[in-house]
C-alpha positions in Angstrom: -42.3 25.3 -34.2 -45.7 24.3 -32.3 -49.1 25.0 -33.5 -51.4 25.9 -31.0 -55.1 25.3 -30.9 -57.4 26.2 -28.6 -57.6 22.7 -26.6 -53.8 22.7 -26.2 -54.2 25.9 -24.2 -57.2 24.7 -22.1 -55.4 21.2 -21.4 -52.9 22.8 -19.8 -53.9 26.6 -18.6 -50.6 26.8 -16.5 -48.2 25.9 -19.3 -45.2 28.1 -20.0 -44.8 29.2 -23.8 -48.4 30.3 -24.5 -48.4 32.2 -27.6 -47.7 36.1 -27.3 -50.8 38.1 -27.9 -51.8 38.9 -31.3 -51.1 42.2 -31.0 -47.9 43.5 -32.1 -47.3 46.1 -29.1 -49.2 43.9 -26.4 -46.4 42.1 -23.9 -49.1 39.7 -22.3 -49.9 36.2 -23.3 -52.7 34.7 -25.0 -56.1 34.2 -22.9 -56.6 30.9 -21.6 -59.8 30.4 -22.1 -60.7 33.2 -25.2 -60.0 31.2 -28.6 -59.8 34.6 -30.3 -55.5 34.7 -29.7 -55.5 38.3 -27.7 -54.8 38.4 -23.8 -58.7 40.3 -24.0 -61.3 41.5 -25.8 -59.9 44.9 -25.2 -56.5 44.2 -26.7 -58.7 42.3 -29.5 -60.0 45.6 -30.7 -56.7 47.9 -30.5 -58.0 49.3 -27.2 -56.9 49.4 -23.2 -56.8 45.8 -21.5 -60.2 45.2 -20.1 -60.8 43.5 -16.7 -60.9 39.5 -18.2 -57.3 40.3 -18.8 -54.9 37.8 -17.2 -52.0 40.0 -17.6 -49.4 37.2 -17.6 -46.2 38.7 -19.0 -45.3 37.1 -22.3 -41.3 35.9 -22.3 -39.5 35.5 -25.7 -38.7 37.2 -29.4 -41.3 38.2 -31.3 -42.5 35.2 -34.2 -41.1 36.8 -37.2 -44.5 38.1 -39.2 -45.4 36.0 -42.3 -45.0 37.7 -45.5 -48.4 37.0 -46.9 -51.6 35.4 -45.1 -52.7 32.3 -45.9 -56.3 31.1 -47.1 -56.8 29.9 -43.8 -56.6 33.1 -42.5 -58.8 34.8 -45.0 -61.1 32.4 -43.8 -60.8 33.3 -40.4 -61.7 37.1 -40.7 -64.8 35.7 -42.1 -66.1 35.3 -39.2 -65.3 39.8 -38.2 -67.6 42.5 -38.4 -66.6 45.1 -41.4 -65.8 47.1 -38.4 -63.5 44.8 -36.8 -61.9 43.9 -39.9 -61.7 48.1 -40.8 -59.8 48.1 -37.3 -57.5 45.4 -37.7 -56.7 47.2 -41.5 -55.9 50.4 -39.3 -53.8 48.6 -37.1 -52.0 46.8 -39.8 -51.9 49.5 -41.9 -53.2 48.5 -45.0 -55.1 51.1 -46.7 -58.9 50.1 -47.0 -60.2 53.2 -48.1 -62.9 52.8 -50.5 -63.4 49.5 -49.8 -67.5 48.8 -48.7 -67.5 44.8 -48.9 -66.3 43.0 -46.4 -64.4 40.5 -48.9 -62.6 43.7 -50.2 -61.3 44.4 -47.2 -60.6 41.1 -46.6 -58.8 40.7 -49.8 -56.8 44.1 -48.8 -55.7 42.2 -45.8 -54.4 39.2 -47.0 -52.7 40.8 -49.8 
């Protein structure tokens, strides 16, 4: 398996095997240049593709989902809005009701 960073992408912006979109139902790639690992912005927040979407079709099987996130990622989400992280929780699934913090929701998440 590869990890991919930002600067791997950007080395090489023509490179086949860029990672699938974060989004479960999205078919595109990852953006090129947008570190946030959605094809857009759009995608990013569980809406339509928006016009910086490269639209390059992604090729492959899904990567299998990991059972539980990782401090790292708790880490990441950090960096969200309580709003983007109470719309990531809806697309997930995970029940944040009740939850006001962000480190609630963020605990919810990577549960």
């Amino acid at each position: 398996d590869r990890c991919w960073r930002a600067w791997d992408i950007q080395e090489n912006p023509d490179a086949k095997g860029r990672p699938k979109c974060s989004r479960r139902e999205c078919t595109y790639q990852m953006h090129i240049t947008q570190d946030h690992g959605f094809c857009c912005t759009g995608c990013m927040h569980g809406q339509d593709h928006d016009t910086a979407c490269e639209r390059w079709p992604w090729e492959g099987e899904a990567p299998p989902l990991a059972p539980r996130a990782s401090a790292e990622e708790a880490r990441a989400l950090e960096q969200f809005s309580v709003q983007d992280l109470k719309r990531l929780a809806s697309w997930r699934q995970v029940d944040v009701a009740g939850c006001v913090e962000k480190a609630d929701i963020i605990e919810r998440l990577v549960r």
